[in-house]
Each structure stands twice: as structure tokens, then as C-alpha cells.
KEDODREN-143964 format. One record per residue (C-alpha): residue in one letter; x, y, z. Coordinates in steps of 0.05 Angstrom, whole numbers, padded with zeros to 5 digits, always signed. Layout:
aXYZ...
//
This chain:
x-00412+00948+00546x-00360+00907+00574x-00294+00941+00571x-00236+00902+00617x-00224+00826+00607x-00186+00786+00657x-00189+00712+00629x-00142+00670+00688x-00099+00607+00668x-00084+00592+00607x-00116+00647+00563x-00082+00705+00593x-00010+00728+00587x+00027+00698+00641x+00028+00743+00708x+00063+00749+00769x+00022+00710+00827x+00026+00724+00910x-00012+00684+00954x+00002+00747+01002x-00031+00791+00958x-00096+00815+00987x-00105+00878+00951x-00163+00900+00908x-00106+00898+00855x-00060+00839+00833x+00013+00867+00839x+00076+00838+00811x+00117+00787+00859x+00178+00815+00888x+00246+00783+00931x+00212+00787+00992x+00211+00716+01011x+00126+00707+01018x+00094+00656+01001x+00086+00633+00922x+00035+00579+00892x+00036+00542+00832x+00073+00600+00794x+00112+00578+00735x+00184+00595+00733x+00194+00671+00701x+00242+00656+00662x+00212+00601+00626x+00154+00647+00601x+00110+00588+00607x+00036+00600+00632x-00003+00564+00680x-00075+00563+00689x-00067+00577+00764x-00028+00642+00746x-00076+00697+00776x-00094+00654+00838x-00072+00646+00907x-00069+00597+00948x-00100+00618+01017x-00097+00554+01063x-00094+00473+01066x-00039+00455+01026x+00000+00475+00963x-00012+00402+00940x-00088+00419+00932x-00082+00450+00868x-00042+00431+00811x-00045+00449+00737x-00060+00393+00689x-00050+00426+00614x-00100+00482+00616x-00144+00459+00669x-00142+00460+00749x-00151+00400+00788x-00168+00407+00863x-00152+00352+00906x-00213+00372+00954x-00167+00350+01003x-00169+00393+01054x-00223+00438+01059x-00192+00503+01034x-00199+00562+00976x-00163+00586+00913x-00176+00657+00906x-00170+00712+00857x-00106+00756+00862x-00147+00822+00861x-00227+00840+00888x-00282+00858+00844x-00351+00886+00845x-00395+00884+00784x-00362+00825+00738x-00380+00756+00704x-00350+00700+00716x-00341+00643+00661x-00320+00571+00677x-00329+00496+00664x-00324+00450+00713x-00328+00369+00720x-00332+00327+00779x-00295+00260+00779x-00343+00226+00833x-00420+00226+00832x-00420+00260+00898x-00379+00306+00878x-00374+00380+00920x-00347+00442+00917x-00358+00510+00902x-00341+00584+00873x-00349+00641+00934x-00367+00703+00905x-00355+00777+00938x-00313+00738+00991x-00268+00768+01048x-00190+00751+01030x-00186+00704+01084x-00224+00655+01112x-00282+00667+01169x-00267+00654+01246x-00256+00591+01259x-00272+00563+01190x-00236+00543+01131x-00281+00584+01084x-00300+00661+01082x-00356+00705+01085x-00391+00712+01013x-00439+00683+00975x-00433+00617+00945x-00454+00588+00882x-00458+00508+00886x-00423+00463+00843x-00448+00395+00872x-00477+00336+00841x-00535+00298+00897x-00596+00284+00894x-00643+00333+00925x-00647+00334+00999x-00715+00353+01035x-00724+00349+01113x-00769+00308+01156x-00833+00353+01133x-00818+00339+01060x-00789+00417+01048x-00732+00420+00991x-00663+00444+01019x-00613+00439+00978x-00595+00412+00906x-00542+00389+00855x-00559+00436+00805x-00544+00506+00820x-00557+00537+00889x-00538+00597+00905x-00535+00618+00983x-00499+00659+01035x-00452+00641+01085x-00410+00651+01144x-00443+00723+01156x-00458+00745+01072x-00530+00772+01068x-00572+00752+01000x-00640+00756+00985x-00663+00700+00937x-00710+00720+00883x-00763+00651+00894x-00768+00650+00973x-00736+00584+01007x-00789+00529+01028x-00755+00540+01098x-00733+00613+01098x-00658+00602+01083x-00619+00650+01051x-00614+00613+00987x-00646+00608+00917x-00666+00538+00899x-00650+00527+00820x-00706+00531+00774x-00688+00479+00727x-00640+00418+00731x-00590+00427+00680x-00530+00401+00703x-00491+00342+00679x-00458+00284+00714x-00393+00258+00742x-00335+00258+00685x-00376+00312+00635x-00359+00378+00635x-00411+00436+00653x-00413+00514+00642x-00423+00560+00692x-00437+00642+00683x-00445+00682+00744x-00446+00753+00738x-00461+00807+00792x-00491+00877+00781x-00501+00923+00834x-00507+00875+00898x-00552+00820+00855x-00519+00747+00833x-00551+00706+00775x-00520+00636+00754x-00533+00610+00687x-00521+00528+00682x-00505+00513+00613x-00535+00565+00591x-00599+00575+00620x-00600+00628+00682x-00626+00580+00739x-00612+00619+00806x-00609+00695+00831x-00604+00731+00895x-00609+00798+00904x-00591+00864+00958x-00523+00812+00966x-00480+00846+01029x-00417+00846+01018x-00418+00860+00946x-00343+00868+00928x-00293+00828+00940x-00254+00758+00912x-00269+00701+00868x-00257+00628+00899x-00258+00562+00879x-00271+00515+00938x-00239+00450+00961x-00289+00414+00995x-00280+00328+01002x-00266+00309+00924x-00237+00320+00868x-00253+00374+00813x-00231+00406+00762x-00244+00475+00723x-00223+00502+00660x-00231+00563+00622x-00235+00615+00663x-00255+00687+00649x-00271+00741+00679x-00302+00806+00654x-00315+00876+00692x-00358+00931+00661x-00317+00991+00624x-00352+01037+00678x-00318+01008+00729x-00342+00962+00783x-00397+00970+00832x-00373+00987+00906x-00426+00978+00943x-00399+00944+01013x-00336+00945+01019x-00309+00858+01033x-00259+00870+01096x-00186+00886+01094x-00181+00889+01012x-00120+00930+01018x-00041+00905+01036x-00003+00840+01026x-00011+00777+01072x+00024+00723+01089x-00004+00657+01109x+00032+00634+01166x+00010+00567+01182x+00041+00521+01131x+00046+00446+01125x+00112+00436+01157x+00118+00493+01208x+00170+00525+01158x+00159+00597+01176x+00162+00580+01258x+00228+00560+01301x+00215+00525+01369x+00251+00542+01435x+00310+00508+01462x+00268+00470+01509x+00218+00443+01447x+00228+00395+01403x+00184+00414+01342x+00143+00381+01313x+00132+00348+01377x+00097+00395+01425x+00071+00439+01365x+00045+00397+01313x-00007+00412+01252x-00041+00386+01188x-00034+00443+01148x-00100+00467+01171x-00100+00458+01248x-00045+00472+01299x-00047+00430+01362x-00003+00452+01420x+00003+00394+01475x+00019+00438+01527x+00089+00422+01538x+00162+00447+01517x+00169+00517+01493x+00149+00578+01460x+00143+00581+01380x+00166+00644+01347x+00164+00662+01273x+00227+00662+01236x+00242+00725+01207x+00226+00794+01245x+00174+00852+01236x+00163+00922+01255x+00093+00946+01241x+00035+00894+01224x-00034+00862+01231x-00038+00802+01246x-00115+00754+01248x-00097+00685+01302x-00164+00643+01310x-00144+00597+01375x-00197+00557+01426x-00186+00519+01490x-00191+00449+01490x-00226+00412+01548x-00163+00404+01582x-00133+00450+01633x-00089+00459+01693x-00135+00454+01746x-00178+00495+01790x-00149+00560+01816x-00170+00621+01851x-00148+00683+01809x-00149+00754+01819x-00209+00801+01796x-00177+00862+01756x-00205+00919+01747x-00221+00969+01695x-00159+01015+01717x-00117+00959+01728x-00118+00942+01788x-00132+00883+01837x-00195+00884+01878x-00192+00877+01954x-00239+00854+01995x-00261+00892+02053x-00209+00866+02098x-00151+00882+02048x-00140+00813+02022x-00137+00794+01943x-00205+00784+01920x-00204+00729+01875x-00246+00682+01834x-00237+00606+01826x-00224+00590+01753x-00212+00527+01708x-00128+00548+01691x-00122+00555+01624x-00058+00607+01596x-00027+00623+01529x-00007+00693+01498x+00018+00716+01434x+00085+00759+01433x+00102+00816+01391x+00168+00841+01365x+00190+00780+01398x+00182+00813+01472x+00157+00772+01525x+00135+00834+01562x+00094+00855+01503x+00042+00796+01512x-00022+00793+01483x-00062+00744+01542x-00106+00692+01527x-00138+00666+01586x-00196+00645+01635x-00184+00698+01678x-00254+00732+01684x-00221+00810+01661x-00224+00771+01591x-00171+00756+01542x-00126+00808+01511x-00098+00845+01572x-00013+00863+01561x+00004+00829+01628x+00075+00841+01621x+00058+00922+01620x+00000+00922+01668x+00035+00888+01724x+00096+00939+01709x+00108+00985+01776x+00134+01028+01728x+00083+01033+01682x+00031+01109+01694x-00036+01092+01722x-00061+01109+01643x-00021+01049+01620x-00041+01003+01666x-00113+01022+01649x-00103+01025+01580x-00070+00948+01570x-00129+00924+01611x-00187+00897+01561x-00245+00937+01559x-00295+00882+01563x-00291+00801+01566x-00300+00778+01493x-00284+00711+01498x-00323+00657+01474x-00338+00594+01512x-00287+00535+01518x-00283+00499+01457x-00302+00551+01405x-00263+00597+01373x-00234+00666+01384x-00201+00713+01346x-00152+00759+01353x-00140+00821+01306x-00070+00856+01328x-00044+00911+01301x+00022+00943+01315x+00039+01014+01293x+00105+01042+01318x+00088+01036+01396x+00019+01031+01394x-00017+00966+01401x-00091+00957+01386x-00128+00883+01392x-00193+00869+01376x-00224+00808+01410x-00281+00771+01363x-00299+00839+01331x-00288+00876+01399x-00240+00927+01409x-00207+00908+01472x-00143+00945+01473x-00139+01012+01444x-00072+01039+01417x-00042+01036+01473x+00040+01070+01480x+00083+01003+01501x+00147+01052+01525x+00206+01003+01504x+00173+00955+01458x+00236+00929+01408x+00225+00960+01341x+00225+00907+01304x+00221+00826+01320x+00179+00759+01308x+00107+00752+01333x+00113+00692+01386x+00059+00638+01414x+00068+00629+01478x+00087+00557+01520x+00054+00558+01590x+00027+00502+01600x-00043+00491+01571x-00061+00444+01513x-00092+00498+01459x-00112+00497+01380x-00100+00556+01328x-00114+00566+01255x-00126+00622+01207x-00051+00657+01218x-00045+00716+01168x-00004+00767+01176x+00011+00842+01132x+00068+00877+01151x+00063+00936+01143x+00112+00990+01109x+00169+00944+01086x+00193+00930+01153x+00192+00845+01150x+00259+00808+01131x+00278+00737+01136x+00206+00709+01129x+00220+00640+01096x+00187+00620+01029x+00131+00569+01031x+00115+00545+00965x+00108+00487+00923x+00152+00433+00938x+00166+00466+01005x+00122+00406+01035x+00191+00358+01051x+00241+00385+01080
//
């Protein structure tokens, strides 16, 4: 029996909509200043069909309603996602591509924010793509236009016809979907950790033992333009299947890296826009001018920063080997013991204290250490120990890191690529409440992915970044 009905756009009453939002249930906006997409005004009592969705990253621009439909851009790579997680559900839609090589797709049981590094989470996808089929060199089918359904950036699936190369993906059984400029119907519905899709009305595709198997619904953005209409969404009266849980599907985000910078003031010595530049999807520091520091302030949070070193860097340098206490090593005569490195420097600040710095460097005791605390003569020998990372997590130059901080009163926790590098450690001092800061010194670097949750009400003056936001 199929008890709740959530049908998105156009056919449901209109609904507050936060691109923060990354509970397992939607919640009505508020004065808080996040960010807003593609909401109609209130007062007009006007409905949209991208009420119920939330823009996660690219640009607002990507999505736009057009009467009761969504168009997508596909420019840049990005997501739409639900406002609230499910488990067991189906999922109703049309779609039409307006090029013959049309591609995108819907991400089911997906994490709230995209994977490290990527512009597109963990989940399971289903295809909506229009190619010809692709085989490799030894005449194998890989992928096609008609209905795939695969995981990806992590997602576990088994498919329920084996791959002809052992992917994790179930080729369609039947070609039954239309062309560029005609409209097809999609049904996806998940029970209990197994997917089907049903292309116009013929089930085509299913994978089963799915991990995660809760979480959000997503269209993707992905090179060209699409649109969907008629959108619903159904959940069983019994309530929806658990199963694994998709990560972090409590608490309100904010995306933090918008188009024009409009949530981050430079230094004095900056000129912005200059030294920190971005596309809406990438930010590129040069390596010059100042710090960048989030307007607004905030007292407890978590925070997710992807960031990699470019080739560049500030030249070889012999640098000090610290150890697990915090300490320097000698060597046996008493001098530094040290290790020539390739320079590379950056940190992120919190509460907008340069002494609470979260280190991201070559330096072989691995990114993450609180410099500002360790080197303190003040700070206890359990201090010093505890803002030294536990292990070197960093990945090679050129790929990308990620940082999970978390702030809770004085305690500060990071977690280094899914490594726990600094455990709640006591920063005596730290301000109360201020912005989270990226740090100038002197080495080109790249970010993306910037979410933050604050955490018990404590954020003010957090600019808005919403539609029409993109000139300034």
C-alpha cells in the first residue's frame, strides 16, 4: 500500500525550499540569511516546479523553471537534490533531451553533498543518456543510452544480469527509449537496498544488496541540456527502509563557494577576485595577496574543504621532523633533524583565529597539525601532543584532500580523507565565535566542495546567495 505522496514542482502545494537543508526532513526556510534557489516569492503563493529541490553546487543559473517543467543547463557539472532523504520510495518523471548526445542523470540513495574531489556524490545512478552503445577493444558492451543503472563514487550495487566486464552496473534489457526532443518516462523505485528502472513502462534494469540505501534524490547536470517534468515521489505507508544510513543526513548546510565569492571578504593586502578567483565550481588561489575569510561569524560547526596542491611550490627546503608528542627530533649531536621538502603551505582558520590553524602542508608529520597551539610554550605537553596529527593522510600532489572540521565549544576534531587526525582537542582561548579563514602564505592551491552546518544557532551575518545574486 502506498500511503505518503510527495509529488515536487508543480503538483504539490507550494513549500518552503533551503539549499542548506540536509536533513532527512524538508523544513520551512527561516531569516537566517542561507542560501535560497529558484524559490518563488511567499507572498505571491505561486508554485514552482523546483520548489522541494536544492541547489547543491555549479551555479543557480543551472536550473530554471519553464511552466511546469525544469530545464538544466548541464552547464556545469553539478546536482539538484531532494530537500529531505528517503529509503524505500518510487520515483516518477519524464524527461527529454534537446541534443542527440544528450547526458545526465538521477542519483539515487545519494550522500547530501558531493564526493571528494568530485562534483557528484556517492549513490547509485540511473542513466538518462541517449548514445549509441559503446563496447571496448574486445567487443564487450559497456554502457548504453537506454537505461543503465550503476554505482558510483564509493555506492555498492549488485546488478541482477552480471556485466560483460564485471562493472557494477546492469546493462538494460530492452531499448525503449526515445530520441532527442520526445519526452520519456522513467519509474524507479527502491525496496529494501534493491533499484529497478522501468523505461516507458517496461522494467529494463535492477540492482540489488545497493549500499547506501537511504538517502537523496538528484537530478544531474552533466554537458547539455535537459529537461524533466512531472515529478513524484511515493514512500510506503510503513515507512521507509533504513538500511545504511547515506552520511551526515541530519543539520542544515550552507554552500560556501558561490559564483562571485559573495559569502568571502579578502584581506587588506588582496584584491579579490584577483589572487582568489573561481568558476563557481573551482577556487584557484595564485599564491599571492592575503588571507580570505567568510563574512559573517560562527561558534560551533562542521565544516567539509576538498583542496590539492598544484605542481607549483616554493622551492626546496629542509623542514623539521615532528614527533608524535610534539616535539622536534634531534639528531645525535643536538641539532634539528630535518627533512628536505618541496614548500608547499596553506591552513584553514577557525573562529577567525590565526592561532587556531588547521595546517595543510608537505611537511612529512602530515596535514592537519594546529601549529599555532603546538609551537605554544605555553601550551601542556598533552596539548602539544594532542594538536599533532596522528598519522600523515595526505594524498599525493595533485589529488585531492579533504578536510572534515568540527568545532564544539573548545574542542576541535579534523578528519583527514576519512582519517581522524586530530581528536577533540581543548584550544584554551579559542574566540567563541568568528569566520572560518583560508589562509595566504604563499603557495598556489585549489579548493572545492565548501559546506558548512553551524551548529546550534550560533551563525549571523552569513550573506544570501541566491538567484540573481550572480552580478553584483
Amino acid at each position: 500500500m502506498i500511503g505518503l505522496v510527495v509529488a515536487l514542482g508543480a503538483l504539490a502545494p507550494s513549500a518552503g525550499f533551503r539549499s542548506d537543508d540536509r536533513s532527512a526532513d524538508a523544513r520551512p526556510d527561516d531569516a537566517s540569511g542561507r542560501l535560497r534557489a529558484n524559490a518563488p516569492p511567499a507572498e505571491s503563493g505561486s508554485k514552482s516546479p523546483l520548489d522541494g529541490w536544492v541547489v547543491v553546487n555549479g551555479l543557480p543559473s543551472t536550473w530554471r523553471a519553464d511552466g511546469d517543467e525544469i530545464v538544466c543547463t548541464g552547464v556545469p557539472n553539478g546536482m539538484l537534490r531532494s530537500a529531505k532523504s528517503y529509503g524505500d520510495f518510487t520515483l516518477e518523471l519524464e524527461w527529454n533531451h534537446a541534443k542527440p548526445d544528450g547526458n545526465a542523470g538521477i542519483f539515487v540513495w545519494a550522500d547530501p553533498i558531493p564526493a571528494r574531489g568530485g562534483a557528484f556524490p556517492r549513490s547509485i545512478e540511473a542513466q538518462v543518456m541517449l548514445t549509441d552503445d559503446v563496447k571496448d577493444d574486445q567487443g564487450r558492451l559497456l554502457y548504453t543510452g537506454h537505461g543503465d543503472l550503476f554505482s558510483i563514487h564509493g555506492a555498492r550495487c549488485e546488478p541482477v544480469r552480471p556485466h560483460p566486464a564485471g562493472w557494477q552496473r546492469c546493462l538494460p534489457s530492452a531499448r525503449r527509449t526515445k530520441g532527442a526532443g520526445e519526452w520519456n518516462h522513467y519509474r524507479v523505485e527502491g525496496r529494501d537496498g534493491t533499484l529497478t528502472l522501468a523505461v516507458n513502462g517496461e522494467v529494463v534494469s535492477e540492482v540489488r544488496n545497493c549500499e547506501p540505501r537511504r538517502g537523496y534524490l538528484c537530478l544531474e547536470s552533466e554537458g547539455s541540456e535537459v529537461r524533466f517534468r512531472n515529478i513524484r515521489i511515493t514512500e510506503p505507508s510503513t515507512g521507509a527502509s533504513d538500511g545504511s544510513a547515506s552520511q551526515d543526513t541530519s543539520g542544515p548546510w550552507l554552500t560556501m563557494l558561490d559564483p562571485l565569492l559573495l559569502r568571502w571578504r579578502a584581506d587588506d593586502a588582496n584584491v579579490d577576485g584577483v589572487s582568489w578567483t573561481t568558476d563557481g565550481t573551482l577556487l584557484r588561489f595564485d599564491g599571492k595577496g592575503g588571507n580570505l575569510w567568510m563574512r559573517g561569524s560562527v561558534a560551533d560547526f562542521d565544516l567539509v574543504v576538498d583542496w590539492r596542491w598544484t605542481k607549483e611550490h616554493q622551492g626546496l627546503m629542509p623542514r623539521p621532523v615532528i614527533l608524535p608528542d610534539g616535539t622536534e627530533a634531534k639528531n645525535e649531536d643536538g641539532s634539528p633533524k630535518t627533512v628536505e621538502v618541496e614548500e608547499r603551505d596553506g591552513g584553514i582558520f577557525v573562529r577567525g583565529s590565526t592561532k587556531a590553524q588547521v595546517n595543510m602542508w608537505a611537511w612529512t608529520v602530515g596535514s592537519g597539525e594546529i601549529y599555532g597551539y603546538r609551537t605554544d610554550p605555553r601550551s601542556s605537553s598533552e596539548v602539544r601532543a594532542a594538536c599533532t596529527p596522528k598519522s600523515a593522510a595526505d594524498r599525493p600532489v595533485g589529488e585531492w584532500n579533504r578536510f572534515e572540521i568540527s568545532m564544539r565549544g573548545k574542542r576541535l576534531s579534523v578528519t583527514l580523507n576519512g582519517v581522524l587526525v586530530i581528536d577533540a582537542v581543548e584550544l584554551a582561548g579559542v574566540p567563541k565565535r568568528g569566520p572560518v579563514g583560508l589562509q595566504s602564505h604563499g603557495c598556489p592551491m585549489e579548493f572545492m566542495n565548501i559546506y558548512l552546518r553551524p551548529v546550534g544557532g550560533g551563525e549571523s551575518g552569513i550573506p544570501d546567495w541566491s538567484p540573481g545574486s550572480e552580478s553584483r
